[in-house]
C-alpha positions in Angstrom: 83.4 124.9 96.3 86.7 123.6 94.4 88.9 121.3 96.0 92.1 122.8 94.7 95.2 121.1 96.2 97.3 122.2 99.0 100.2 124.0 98.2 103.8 121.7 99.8 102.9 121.8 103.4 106.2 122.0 106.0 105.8 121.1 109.7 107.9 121.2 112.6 107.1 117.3 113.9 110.1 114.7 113.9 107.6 111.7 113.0 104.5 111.7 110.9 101.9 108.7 111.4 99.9 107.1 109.2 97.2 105.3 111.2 94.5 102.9 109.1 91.9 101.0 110.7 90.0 98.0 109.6 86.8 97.8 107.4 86.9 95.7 104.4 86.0 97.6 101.0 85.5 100.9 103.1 89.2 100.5 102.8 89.6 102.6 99.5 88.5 106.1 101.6 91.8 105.6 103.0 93.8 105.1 99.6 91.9 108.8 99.0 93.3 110.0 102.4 96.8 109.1 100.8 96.3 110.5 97.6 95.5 114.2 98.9 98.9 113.8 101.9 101.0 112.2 99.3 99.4 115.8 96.9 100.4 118.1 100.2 103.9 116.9 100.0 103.3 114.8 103.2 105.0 111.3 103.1 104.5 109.6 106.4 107.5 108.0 108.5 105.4 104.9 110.2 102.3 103.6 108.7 100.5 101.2 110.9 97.3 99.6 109.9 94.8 96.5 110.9 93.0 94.3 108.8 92.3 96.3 105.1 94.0 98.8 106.9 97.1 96.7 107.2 97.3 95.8 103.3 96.9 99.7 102.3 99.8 100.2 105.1 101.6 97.4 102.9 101.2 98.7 99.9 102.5 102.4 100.9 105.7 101.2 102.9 106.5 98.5 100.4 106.7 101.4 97.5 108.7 104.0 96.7 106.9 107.8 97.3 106.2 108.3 93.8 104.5 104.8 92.9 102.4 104.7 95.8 99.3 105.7 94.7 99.7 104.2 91.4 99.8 101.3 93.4 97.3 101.1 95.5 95.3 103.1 92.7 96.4 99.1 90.6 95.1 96.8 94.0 91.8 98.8 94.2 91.0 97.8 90.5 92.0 94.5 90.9 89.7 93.8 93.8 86.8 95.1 92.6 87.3 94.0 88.9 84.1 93.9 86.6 81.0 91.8 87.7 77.8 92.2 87.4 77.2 95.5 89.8 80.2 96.9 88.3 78.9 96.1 84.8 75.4 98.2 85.8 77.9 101.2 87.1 80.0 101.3 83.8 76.9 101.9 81.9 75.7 104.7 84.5 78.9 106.1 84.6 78.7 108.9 87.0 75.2 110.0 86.3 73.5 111.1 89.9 71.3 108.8 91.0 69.0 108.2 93.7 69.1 106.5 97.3 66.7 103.6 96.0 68.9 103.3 92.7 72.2 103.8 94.4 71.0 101.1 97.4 70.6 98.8 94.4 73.4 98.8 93.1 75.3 98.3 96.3 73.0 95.4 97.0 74.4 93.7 93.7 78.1 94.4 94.4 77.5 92.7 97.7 75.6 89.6 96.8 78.3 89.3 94.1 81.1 89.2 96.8 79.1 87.4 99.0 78.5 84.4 96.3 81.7 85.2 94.1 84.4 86.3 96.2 86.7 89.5 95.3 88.9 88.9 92.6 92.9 88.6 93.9 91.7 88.5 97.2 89.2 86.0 98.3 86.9 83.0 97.0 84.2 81.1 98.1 84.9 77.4 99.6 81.5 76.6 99.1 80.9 74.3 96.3 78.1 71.6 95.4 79.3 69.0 98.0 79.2 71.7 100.3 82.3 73.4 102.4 85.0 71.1 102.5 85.7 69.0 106.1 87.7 70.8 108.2 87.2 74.1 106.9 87.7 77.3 109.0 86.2 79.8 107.4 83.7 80.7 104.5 86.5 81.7 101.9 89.9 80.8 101.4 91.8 83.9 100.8 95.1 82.0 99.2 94.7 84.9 96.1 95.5 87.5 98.5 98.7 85.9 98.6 99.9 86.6 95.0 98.3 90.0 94.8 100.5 90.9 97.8 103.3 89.8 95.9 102.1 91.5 93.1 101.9 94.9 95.0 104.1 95.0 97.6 108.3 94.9 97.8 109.0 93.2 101.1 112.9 93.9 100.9 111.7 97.6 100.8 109.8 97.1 104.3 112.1 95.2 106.1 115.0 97.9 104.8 112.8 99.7 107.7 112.9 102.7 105.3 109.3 103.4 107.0 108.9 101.7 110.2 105.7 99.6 109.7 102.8 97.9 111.8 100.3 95.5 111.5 98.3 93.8 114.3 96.6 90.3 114.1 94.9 87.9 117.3 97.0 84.7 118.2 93.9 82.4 118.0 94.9 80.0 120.7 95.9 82.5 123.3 94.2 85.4 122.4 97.1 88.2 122.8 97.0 91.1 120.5 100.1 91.0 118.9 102.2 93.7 116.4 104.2 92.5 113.9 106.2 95.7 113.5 109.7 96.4 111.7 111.4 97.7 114.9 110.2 95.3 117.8 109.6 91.9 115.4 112.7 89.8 114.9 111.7 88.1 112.2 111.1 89.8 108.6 107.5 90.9 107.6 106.3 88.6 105.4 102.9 88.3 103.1 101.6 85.9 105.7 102.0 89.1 108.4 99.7 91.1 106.4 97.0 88.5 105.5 97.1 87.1 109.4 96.4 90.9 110.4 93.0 91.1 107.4 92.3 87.2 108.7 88.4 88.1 109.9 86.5 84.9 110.9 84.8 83.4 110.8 84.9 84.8 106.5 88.9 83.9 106.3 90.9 81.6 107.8 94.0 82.0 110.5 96.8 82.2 109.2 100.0 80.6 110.5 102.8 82.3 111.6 106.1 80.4 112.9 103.8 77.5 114.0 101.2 79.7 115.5 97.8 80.9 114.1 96.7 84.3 113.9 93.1 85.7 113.1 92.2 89.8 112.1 93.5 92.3 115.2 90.2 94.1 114.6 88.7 91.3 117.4 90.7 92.9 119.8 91.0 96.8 118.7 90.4 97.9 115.2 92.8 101.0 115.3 96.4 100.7 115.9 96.5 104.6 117.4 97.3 102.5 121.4 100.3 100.8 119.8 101.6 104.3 117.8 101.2 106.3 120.6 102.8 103.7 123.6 105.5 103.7 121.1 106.3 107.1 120.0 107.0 108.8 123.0 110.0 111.4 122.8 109.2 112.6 119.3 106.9 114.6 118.4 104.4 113.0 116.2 101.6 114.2 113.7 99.4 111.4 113.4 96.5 110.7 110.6 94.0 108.1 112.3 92.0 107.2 109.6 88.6 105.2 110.7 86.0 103.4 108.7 83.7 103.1 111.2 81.9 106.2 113.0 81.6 105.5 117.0 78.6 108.7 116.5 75.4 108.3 115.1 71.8 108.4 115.0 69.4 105.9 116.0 68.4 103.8 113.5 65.2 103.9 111.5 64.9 100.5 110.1 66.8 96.9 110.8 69.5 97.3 108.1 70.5 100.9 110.0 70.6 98.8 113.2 72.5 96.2 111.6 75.1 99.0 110.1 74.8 100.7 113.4 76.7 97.5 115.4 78.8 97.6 113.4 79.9 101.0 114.0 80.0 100.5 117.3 81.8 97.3 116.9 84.3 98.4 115.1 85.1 101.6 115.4 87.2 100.5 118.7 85.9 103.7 120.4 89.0 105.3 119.3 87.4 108.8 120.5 87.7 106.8 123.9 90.9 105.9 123.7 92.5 109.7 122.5 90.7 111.2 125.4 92.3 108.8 127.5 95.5 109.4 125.5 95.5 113.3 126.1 94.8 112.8 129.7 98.0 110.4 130.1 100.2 112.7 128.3 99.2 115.6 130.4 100.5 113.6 133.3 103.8 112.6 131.5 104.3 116.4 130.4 103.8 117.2 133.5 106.4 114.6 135.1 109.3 116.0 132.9 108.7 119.5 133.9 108.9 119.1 137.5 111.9 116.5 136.8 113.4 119.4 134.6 113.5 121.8 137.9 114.1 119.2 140.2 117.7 119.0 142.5 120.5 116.8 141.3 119.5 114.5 144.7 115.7 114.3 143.8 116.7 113.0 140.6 119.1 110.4 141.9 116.5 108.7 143.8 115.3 105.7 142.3 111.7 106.8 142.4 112.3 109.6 140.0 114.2 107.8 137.6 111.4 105.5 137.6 109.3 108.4 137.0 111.7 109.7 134.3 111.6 107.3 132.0 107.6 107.7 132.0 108.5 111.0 131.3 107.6 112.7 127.6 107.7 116.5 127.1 106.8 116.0 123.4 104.1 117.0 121.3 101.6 115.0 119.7 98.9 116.6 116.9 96.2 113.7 116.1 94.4 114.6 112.9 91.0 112.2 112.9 89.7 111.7 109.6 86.5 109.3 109.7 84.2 107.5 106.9 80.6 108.6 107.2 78.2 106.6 105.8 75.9 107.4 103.0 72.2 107.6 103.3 71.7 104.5 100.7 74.8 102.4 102.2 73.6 99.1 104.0 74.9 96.7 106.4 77.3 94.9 103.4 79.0 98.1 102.9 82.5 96.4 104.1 82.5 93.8 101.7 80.5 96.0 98.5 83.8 95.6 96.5 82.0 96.9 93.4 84.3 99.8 91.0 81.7 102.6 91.8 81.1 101.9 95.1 85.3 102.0 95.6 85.7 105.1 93.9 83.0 106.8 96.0 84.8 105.8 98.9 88.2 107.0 97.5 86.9 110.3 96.6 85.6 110.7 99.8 88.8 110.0 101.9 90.7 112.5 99.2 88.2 115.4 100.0 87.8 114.5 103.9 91.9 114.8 103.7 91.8 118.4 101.7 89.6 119.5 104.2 91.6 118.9 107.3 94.8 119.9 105.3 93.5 123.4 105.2 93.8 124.2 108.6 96.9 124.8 109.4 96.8 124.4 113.4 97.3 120.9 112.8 100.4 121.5 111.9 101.7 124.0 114.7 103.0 122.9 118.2 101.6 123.7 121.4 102.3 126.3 123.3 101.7 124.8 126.5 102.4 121.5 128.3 99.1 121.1 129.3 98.0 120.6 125.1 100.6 118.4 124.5 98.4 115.8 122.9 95.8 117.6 120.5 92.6 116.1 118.5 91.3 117.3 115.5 88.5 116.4 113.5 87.1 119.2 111.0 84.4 116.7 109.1 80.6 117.8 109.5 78.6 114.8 110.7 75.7 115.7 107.8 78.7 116.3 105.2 78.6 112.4 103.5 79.6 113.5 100.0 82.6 114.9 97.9 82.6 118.0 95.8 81.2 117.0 92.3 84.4 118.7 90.9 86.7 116.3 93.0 88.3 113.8 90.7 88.2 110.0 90.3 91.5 108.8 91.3 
């Protein structure tokens, strides 16, 4: 089946939503889910993201439209620049290969970013003294710092041009807190985006105006809560894109209960939280129509103005677009930053993307209150893999 690309889609929603969740080197499916929106003609109006999530977020807000992707396309490279794994997939190329051979291979890129570090992102502390005293974490990721530089215009995010979210921990009191461009005074700043990817105990907090912040993935590793509390009165298409799968099978062998937590873990049952969502927003819908027939008096009463600023007759379309895992992928598949194991990933978010793209309910209203808040989610469970005629980015 060819993957040909969508024609320029139009849609009648005031905001569309961008929504990126955490998970390391999984992180490149959602550079792919960019590529085939950015290919659609669909250029979103708030990008929120935690943890990886929150650097591709960076990248895409602090770029104009037509860089973007050459951008992220640049910090993908960089990150998982040659070693030894990568060295073993140039000479493959993209010759098939089996589980065993592929399993292999991902084995090496992770021992090599488990010993080595990523390149312009993190490095090992460990040296032949040992970690140093008073370390926090396994790997200092002061490299990230430059590369964020390197990648991303801050004056272009704080021109609010895109309004933009990240969310990071505050370690001391434990509140979840969102630096975003329209409810944080200060300007977002490369420390923002590293506190928000800041996993420990693997990287260290990062301070923030004399606090200390670790990864918002401890708390909830999808930002879709924090879009949808504060999107109310548009109407919003949203993209929540997940690395983590809260579905699967159980597992066979200790490394597919190992990946298995973390799926669980991570994946912030964000199915949960959108049925929850749809119910909520059946109430609110609900709310402004009766308010809509109510009398003048009823609506001077202080109970209904209460009520009325809960109110939200809008429609929200959530398009879910989730990583499966492969059959050969193990437990290190969040920090395999080897090149073929990145482009896998990429090509599958591109492909997952054209898929949903296709249909073009998501991009219709509802016709009744009651389906005011709409999920989608058109990806087969047993579908891991890309067409072989979709391109490397």
């Amino acid at each position: 089946m060819s993957l040909s690309l969508p024609e320029p889609i139009t849609h009648p929603f005031e905001c569309v939503a961008l929504l990126l969740q955490g998970g390391g080197a999984l992180g490149a499916y959602q550079a792919g889910v960019y590529e085939a929106l950015s290919e659609a003609g669909i250029e979103p109006d708030w990008v929120a993201g935690i943890s990886i999530g929150a650097i591709n977020a960076a990248i895409i807000a602090g770029n104009p439209p037509e860089t973007r992707i050459r951008q992220l396309r640049a910090f993908w490279e960089q990150i998982t620049d040659a070693t030894l794994g990568s060295v073993a997939s140039y000479f493959l190329g993209d010759r098939q290969i089996d589980d065993t051979a592929h399993g292999v291979l991902n084995r090496f890129g992770a021992m090599e970013a488990l010993f080595g570090g990523a390149p312009g992102f993190f490095k090992p502390r460990l040296s032949i003294w040992g970690f140093p005293p008073g370390a926090l974490s396994y790997y200092d990721t002061l490299p990230l710092r430059a590369t964020l530089e390197k990648f991303v215009d801050f004056d272009r995010i704080n021109a609010k041009q895109m309004r933009f979210s990240v969310g990071a921990v505050d370690v001391r009191s434990g509140n979840f807190t969102y630096f975003d461009t329209e409810t944080y005074g200060p300007k977002i700043r490369p420390e923002h985006i590293m506190a928000s990817g800041a996993l420990p105990p693997g990287f260290p907090p990062i301070e923030i105006d004399g606090e200390h912040f670790w990864d918002g993935g401890l708390v909830s590793n999808t930002p879709l809560q924090w879009v949808f509390d504060n999107a109310t009165c548009r109407d919003t298409l949203a993209f929540q894109v997940d690395l983590w799968n809260s579905r699967g099978e159980l597992p066979a062998d200790l490394n597919g209960v190992a990946v298995r937590q973390k799926e669980i873990q991570y994946s912030s049952r964000t199915r949960t939280i959108t049925d929850q969502l749809q119910q909520l927003q059946k109430v609110r819908s609900a709310i402004a129509t009766l308010m809509k027939d109510a009398s003048e008096s009823t609506r001077a009463r202080e109970e209904a103005k209460l009520l009325a600023e809960f109110a939200d007759p809008k429609d929200y379309n959530v398009v879910h677009l989730i990583y499966r895992t492969a059959p050969y992928e193990l437990d290190s598949k969040d920090y395999n930053f080897s090149r073929r194991s990145m482009l896998e990933h990429w090509r599958a978010g591109r492909a997952d993307a054209h898929r949903a793209l296709r249909h073009k309910e998501i991009f219709e209203r509802a016709t009744t209150p009651e389906d005011s808040f709409r999920t989608f989610d058109f990806k087969s469970p047993d579908d891991h893999f890309p067409e072989k005629d979709e391109p490397a980015p």
